[in-house]
PASE-396073 format. One line per 4 residues: number of its first residue (from 0); their letters; for each residue x, y, z of C-alpha. Coordinates in Angstrom, 1 decimal, always signed. Example, Ala and Ser with C-alpha at 12.3 -4.5 7.8 and 13.67 -1.06 7.14 Angstrom:
2
0> as> +12.3:-4.5:+7.8; +13.7:-1.1:+7.1 $
END
This chain:
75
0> xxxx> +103.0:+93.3:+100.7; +101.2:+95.2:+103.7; +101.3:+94.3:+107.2; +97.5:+95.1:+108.5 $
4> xxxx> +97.7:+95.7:+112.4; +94.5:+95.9:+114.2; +92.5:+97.5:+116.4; +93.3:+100.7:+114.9 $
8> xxxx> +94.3:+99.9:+111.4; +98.0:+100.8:+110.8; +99.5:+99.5:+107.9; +103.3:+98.8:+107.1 $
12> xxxx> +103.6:+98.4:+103.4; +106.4:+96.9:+102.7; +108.5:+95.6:+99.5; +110.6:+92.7:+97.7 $
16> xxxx> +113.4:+92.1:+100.1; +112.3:+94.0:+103.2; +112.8:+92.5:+106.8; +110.8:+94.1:+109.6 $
20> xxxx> +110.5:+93.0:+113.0; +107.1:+93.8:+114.3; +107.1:+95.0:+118.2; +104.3:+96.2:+120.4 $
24> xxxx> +104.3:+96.9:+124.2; +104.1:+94.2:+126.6; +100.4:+95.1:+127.9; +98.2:+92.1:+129.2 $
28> xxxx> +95.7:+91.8:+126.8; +98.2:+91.5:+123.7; +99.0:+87.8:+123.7; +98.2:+85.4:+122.0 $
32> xxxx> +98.2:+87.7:+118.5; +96.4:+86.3:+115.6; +98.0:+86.3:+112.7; +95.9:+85.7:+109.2 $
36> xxxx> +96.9:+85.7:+105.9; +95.1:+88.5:+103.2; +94.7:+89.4:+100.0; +98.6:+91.3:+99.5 $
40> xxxx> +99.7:+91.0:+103.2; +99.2:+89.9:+106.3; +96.6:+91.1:+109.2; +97.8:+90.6:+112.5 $
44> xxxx> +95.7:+91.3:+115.5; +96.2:+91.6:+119.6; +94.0:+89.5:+121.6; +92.2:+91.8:+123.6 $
48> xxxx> +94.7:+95.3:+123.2; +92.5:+97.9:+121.5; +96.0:+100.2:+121.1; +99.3:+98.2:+121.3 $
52> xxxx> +101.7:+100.8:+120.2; +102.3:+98.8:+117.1; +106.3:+99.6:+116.0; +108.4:+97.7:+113.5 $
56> xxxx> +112.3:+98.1:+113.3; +113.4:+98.3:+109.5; +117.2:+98.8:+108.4; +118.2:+99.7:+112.4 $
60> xxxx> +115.6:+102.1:+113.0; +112.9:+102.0:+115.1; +109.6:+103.1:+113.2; +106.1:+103.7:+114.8 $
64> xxxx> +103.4:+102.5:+112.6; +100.7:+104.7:+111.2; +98.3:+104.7:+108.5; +100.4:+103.9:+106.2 $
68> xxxx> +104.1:+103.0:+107.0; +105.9:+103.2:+103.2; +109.4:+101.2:+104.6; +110.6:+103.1:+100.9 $
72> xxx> +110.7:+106.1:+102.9; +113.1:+105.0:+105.7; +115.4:+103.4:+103.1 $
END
């Protein structure tokens, strides 16, 4: 399963069993995110951000996202 987050396309890819909380800076123009389902993921987008600074903490560690994000490499 892949978390898609938008503007600028990072992608967590994630697998059975995985727990991520998704984090982004506060910035005005983030809320309300938009959250849709895909085909294998999920694609979640700020409301007006273009660059939220998109981070996910996996296993204790804070992880910024990039293009992709295998969490198989933090574990």
């Amino acid at each position: 399963m892949s978390l898609h987050l938008e503007m600028l396309g990072e992608e967590v890819i994630l697998a059975p069993g995985h727990e991520v909380e998704l984090l982004a800076l506060p910035l005005e123009g983030l809320l309300p995110i938009a959250v849709a389902y895909v085909q294998g993921g999920i694609q979640v987008h700020p409301h007006k951000e273009f660059d939220p600074d998109w981070h996910v903490r996996f296993r204790g560690q804070l992880i910024r996202a990039g293009q992709p994000t295998v969490l198989t490499d933090y574990a």
